[in-house]
N, C-alpha and C positions, 0 to 999 in steps of 0.2 A: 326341461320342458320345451316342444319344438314352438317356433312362432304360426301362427293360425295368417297367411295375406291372402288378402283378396283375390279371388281367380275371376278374370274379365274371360265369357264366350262370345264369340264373333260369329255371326252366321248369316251367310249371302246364299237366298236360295232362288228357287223358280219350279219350274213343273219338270223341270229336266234335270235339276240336282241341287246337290246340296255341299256347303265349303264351310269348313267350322275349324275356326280356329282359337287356342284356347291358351291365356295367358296367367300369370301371376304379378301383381304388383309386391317386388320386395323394395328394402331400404336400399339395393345397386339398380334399382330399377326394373324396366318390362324383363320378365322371362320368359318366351313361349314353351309351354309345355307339350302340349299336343298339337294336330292337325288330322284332319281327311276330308274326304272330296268322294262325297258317294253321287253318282247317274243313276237315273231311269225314267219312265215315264210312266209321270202321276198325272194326266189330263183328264183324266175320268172320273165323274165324281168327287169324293172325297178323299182320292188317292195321297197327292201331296201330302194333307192333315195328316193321315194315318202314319205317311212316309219320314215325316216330320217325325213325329211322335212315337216313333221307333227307332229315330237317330239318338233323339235330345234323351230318353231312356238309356239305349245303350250305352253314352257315351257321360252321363251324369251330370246333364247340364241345367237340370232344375235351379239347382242348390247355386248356381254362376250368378253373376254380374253380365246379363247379357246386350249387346250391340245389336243390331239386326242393320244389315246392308241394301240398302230400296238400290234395286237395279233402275240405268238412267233408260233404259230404253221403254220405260214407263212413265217418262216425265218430260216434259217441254225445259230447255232450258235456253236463257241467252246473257250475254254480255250486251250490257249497256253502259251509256255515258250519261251520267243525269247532272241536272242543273244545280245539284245541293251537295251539301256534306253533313249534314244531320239526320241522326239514325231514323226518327218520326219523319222524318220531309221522304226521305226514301221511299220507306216502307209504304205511305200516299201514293207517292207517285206511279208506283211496281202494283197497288193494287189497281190503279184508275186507269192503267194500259194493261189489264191482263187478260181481258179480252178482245186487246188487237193480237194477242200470242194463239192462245187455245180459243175454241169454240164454246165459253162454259162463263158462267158467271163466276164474279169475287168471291161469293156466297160456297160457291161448290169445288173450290180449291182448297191446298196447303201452300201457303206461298212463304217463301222465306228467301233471305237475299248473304251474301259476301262480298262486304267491300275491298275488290282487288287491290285500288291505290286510288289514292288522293291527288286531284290533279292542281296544278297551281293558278289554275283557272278559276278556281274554288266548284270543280265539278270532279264527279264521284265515279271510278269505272265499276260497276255493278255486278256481278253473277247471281241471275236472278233464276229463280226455282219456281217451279207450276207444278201440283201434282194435284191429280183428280183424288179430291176426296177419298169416294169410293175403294182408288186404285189401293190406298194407304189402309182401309180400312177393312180392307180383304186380305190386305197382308197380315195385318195387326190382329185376324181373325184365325189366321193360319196357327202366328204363336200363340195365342191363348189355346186353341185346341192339342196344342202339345206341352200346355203349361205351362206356361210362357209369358211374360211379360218384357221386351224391353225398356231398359232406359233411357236409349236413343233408337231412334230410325236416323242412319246415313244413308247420303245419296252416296252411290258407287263413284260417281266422278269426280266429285268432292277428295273423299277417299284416295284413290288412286294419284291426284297433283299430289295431294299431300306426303303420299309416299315415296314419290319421285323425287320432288323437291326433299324431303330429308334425305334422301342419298346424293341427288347432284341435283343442289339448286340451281349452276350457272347453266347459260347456252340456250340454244332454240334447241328442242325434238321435242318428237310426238309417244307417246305411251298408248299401247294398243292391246285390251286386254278382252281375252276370247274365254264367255263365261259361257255356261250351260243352255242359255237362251237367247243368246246373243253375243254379239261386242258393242264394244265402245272405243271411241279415241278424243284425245285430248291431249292439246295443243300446251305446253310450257314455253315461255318465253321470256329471258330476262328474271327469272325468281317468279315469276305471275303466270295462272292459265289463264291462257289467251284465245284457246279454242276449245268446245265440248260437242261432241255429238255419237251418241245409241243408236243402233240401229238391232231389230229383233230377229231371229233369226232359229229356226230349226237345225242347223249342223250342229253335227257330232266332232267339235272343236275337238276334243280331248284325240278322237280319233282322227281328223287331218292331222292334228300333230304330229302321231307318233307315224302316219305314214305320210307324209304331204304330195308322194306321188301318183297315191290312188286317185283314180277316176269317178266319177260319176255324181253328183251331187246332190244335197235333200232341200237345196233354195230355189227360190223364185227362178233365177237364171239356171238354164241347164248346161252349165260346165262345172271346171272341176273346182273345187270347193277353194282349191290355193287361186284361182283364177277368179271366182265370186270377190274372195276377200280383197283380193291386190286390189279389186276393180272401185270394190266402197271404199278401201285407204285412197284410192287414188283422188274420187270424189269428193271425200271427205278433205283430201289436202287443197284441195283445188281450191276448196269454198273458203280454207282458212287464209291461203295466198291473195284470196278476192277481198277479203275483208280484212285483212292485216293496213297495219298503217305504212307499211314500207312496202308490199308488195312482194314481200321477199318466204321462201315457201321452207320448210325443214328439211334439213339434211344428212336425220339422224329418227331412228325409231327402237322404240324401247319396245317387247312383245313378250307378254305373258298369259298363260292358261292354268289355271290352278290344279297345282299338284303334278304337273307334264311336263317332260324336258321340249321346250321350244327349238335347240339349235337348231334341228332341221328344217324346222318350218322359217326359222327366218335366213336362212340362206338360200331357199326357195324363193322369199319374199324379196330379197334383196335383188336377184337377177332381174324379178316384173317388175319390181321400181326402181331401179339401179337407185335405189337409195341404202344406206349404210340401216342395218337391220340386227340389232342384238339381243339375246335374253334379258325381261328384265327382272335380275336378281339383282332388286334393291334390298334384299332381309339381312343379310350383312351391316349394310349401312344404312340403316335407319336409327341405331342406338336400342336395339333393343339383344337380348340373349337368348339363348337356346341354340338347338340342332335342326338342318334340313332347314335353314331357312330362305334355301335359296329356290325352293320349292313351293313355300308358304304363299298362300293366296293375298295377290294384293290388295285386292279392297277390305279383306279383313285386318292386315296388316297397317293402313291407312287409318280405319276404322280405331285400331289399337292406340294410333299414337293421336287419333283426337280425342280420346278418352285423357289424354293426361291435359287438353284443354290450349298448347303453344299449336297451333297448328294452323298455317295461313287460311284456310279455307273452310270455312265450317257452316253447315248445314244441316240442319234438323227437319224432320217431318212426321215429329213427335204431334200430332192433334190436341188442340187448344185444353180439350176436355182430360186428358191425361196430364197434360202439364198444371191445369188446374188444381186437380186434383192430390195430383203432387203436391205441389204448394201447399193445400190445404193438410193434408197430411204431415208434411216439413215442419209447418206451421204448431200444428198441434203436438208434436214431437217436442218443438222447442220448449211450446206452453206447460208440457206435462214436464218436460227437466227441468223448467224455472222455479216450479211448484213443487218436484221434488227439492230442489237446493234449496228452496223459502223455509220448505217444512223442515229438511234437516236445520238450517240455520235458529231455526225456534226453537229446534228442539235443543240443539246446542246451547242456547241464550238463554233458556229454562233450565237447562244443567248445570251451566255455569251462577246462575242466580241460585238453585236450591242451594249450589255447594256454599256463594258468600254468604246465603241465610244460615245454612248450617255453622259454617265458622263463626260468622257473628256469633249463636245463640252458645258454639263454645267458648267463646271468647269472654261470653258476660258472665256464661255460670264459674268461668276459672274466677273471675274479679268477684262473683260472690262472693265465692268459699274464700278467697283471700281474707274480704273485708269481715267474714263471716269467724274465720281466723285471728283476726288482728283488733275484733271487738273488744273482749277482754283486756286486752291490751290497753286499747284505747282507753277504758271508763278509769283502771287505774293510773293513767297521767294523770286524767280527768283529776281525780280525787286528791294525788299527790297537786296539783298545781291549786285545788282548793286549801289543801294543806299548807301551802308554802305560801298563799295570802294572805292564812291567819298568823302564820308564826310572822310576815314583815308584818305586819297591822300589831302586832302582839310588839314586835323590836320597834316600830314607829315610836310607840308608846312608853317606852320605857324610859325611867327616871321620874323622880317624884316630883310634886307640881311645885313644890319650892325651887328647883332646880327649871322647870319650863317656867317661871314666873322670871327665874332670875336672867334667864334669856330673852324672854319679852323686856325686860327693864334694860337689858344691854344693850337694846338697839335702839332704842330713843337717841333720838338726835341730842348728841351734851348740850344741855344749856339753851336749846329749843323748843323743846315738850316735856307735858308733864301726862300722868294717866291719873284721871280723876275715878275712873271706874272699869272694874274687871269684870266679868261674869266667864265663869268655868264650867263646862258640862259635857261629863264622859263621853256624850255622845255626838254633838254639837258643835265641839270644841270650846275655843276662845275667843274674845268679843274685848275690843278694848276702848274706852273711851276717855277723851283729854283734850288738850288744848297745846295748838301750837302757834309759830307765830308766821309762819309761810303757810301757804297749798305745797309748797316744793318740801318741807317738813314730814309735812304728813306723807305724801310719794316716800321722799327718805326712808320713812319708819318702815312701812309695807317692804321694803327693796332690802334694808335690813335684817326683816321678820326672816324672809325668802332665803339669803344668802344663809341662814342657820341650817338650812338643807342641805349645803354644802358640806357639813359638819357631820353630815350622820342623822339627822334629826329632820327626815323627811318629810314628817308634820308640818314643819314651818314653812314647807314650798309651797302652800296654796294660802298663805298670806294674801288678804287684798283689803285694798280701800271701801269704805261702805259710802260715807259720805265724808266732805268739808264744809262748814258753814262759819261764816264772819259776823265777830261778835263784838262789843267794846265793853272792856274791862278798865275801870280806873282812867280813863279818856285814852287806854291806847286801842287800837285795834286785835283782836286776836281772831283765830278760829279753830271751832270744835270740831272734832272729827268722831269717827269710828272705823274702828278696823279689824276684821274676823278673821280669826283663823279655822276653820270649817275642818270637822274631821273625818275628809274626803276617802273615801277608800281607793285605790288603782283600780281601773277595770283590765281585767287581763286580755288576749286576744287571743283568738284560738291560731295561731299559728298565719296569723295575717299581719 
């Protein structure tokens, strides 16, 4: 059975065209799958929507993981130095200057920020993002009307550092990417973008490309379109040479148009700015796979590798309300799997409890029928050990009372005691009464009586003293005693 990965679509559009590019996350990583790059012109109406909504159909990008790419020449952007390094101190301070940037209130922005690098100053170089509400939310209108929901809105120039620097982060140049409605460039410098700036624009980029010697132009300026461009890189470089900390301007430019072989246009480029002028096919070296990727559009490709979340530069213009939303959604996701696990875990703990109930109750009905078994059993020991009471009681007793008389008389101490009185009863035993001439006599006699138990004659083991009393006889002292022999039964013991 094949594995089901996730396919991420990328889509950077405008009223002039549309760059979709479409990937899979496996376990070796990004794989681009597809790409295309459709032109025309949707300014009329609901043209785009419709234009939209017959790509994202064709091309089956409902069922995606999709990106959507906010071009920059819809947004204000600047690089600051600010006085903090904490994420809350920033985000203050980018709000309460945001309108010395745009003409608009905090209220009526998307504002989000990039901290370039840390300074040892303990101050913050900033890339700070302004997008008109509105602008984001006409975009965001655009993909719902083609079914559409992204997960992020990227800014294009965010994007594009990010793809440069994965292919070659060292060195100073410029990256200059010629979209449907525009371009844009952006300054790297040292691993960091150090410049940004959009400019909008009606040329047919696609078509300069593949011819850069054709004449006549569709911009503001009336020359020819490699002449418009040279003329905004040049100002564009100018401004970033003005504001650089060294003064020092680029000597290298990186130039892409999605889906178009640029060589020609940048050896054109290269003569109006005797500056060094290359394609840039970073899709190679970015770490990701597939075919054509030296073709693949870069801020989709950019777009790509912020999706896996390492990526210097990140920027969002996702609306408060959708991320909210989300959250609340995530949220409730979480809540609904904790409560599935609780519920299975009861129900496991309820399964596992009926089973030990069940064992218990067979565990005691085997011990019944054991005991249930082994009753019978039981009542005749029972019987036999009453049996073998009477037959010792029966052997206790045996021998005639001439003969337990004549054992009572043998153990008088000689020539110490005498027994003035006997009393004999089957059932009571013996009873002896006399006179002797100690307390240690009479002890004697009983210790006597007792040690006849030794003998076989177990009767005489509960021998005891009753009393001694001191009497005078013929002026000497004596005393009378008594002493029982009690005819005790054994008690047996059940097995204790």
């Amino acid at each position: 059975m094949a594995h089901k990965f996730e396919k991420i679509s990328v889509l950077h559009f405008d009223m002039h065209g549309v760059s979709w590019l479409r990937a899979e996350r496996t376990p070796g990583g990004l794989a681009v799958l597809e790409q295309d790059c459709e032109r025309g012109d949707w300014t009329q109406g609901d043209a785009l929507e419709q234009a939209l909504k017959a790509f994202v159909a064709r091309h089956g990008i409902a069922s995606d993981t999709v990106l959507s790419v906010f071009p920059r020449y819809d947004v204000t952007t600047r690089i600051l130095t600010l006085p903090s390094q904490e994420h809350d101190e920033i985000v203050g301070m980018i709000r309460l200057s945001a309108e010395e940037f745009v003409p608009y209130s905090a209220e009526e922005l998307i504002i989000d920020h990039s901290v370039l690098r840390l300074l040892p100053s303990g101050e913050s170089s900033v890339f700070a993002v302004l997008a008109h509400r509105d602008m984001v939310e006409r975009h965001l209108a655009v993909l719902s009307a083609a079914g559409l929901e992204p997960r992020q809105v990227c800014l294009s120039s965010a994007c594009l550092v990010n793809c440069a620097l994965a292919a070659e982060p060292k060195g100073r140049y410029g990256v200059i990417h010629l979209a449907s409605g525009g371009f844009e460039l952006a300054v790297v410098n040292d691993g960091r973008l150090a410049y940004s700036r959009g400019v909008a624009s009606s040329q047919d980029w696609e078509q300069v490309a593949q011819d850069p010697t054709a004449g006549g132009g569709g911009g503001l300026i009336q020359e020819s379109p490699v002449d418009e461009l040279a003329a905004e890189i040049r100002s564009s470089l100018g401004a970033y040479r003005r504001d650089s900390e060294d003064g020092e301007g680029v000597l290298r430019l990186y130039l892409g148009c999605d889906g178009v072989d640029v060589f020609a246009l940048c050896r054109h480029l290269s003569d109006e700015l005797g500056l060094e002028c290359r394609p840039a096919s970073f899709g190679r070296d970015v770490g990701v796979q597939g075919k054509a990727l030296d073709r693949a559009p870069l801020a989709a490709l950019g777009a790509l590798l912020g999706a896996e979340g390492t990526v210097p530069v990140t920027i969002s213009l996702l609306p408060e309300r959708i991320s909210a939303r989300r959250h609340m959604q995530s949220t409730k996701r979480i809540a609904i799997r904790i409560a599935v696990f609780a519920a299975g875990l009861c129900v496991a703990l309820g399964g596992l409890y009926w089973q030990a109930v069940n064992t218990r109750g067979k565990v005691i009905a085997e011990l019944q029928a054991k005991a249930q078994s082994l009753e019978p059993n039981a009542r005749g020991i029972a019987e036999k050990r009453e049996q073998l009471t009477i037959l010792r009681r029966q052997v206790d007793r045996k021998g005639s009372i001439v003969e337990q008389l004549a054992n009572v008389v043998d153990a008088l101490p000689e020539g110490r005691a005498n027994i003035t009185r006997i009393s004999l009863d089957r059932e009571d035993g013996i009873s002896l009464w006399g006179r002797t001439k100690s307390v240690d006599d009479v002890a004697e006699l009983a210790q006597n009586l007792r040690n006849k138990a030794a003998q076989g004659l177990t009767f005489f083991a509960h021998a005891r003293r009753v009393y001694e009393q001191k009497a005078v006889e013929q002026d000497s002292p004596v005393f009378t005693y008594q002493v029982d022999i009690p005819m005790t039964e054994e008690k047996e013991k059940d097995g204790k």
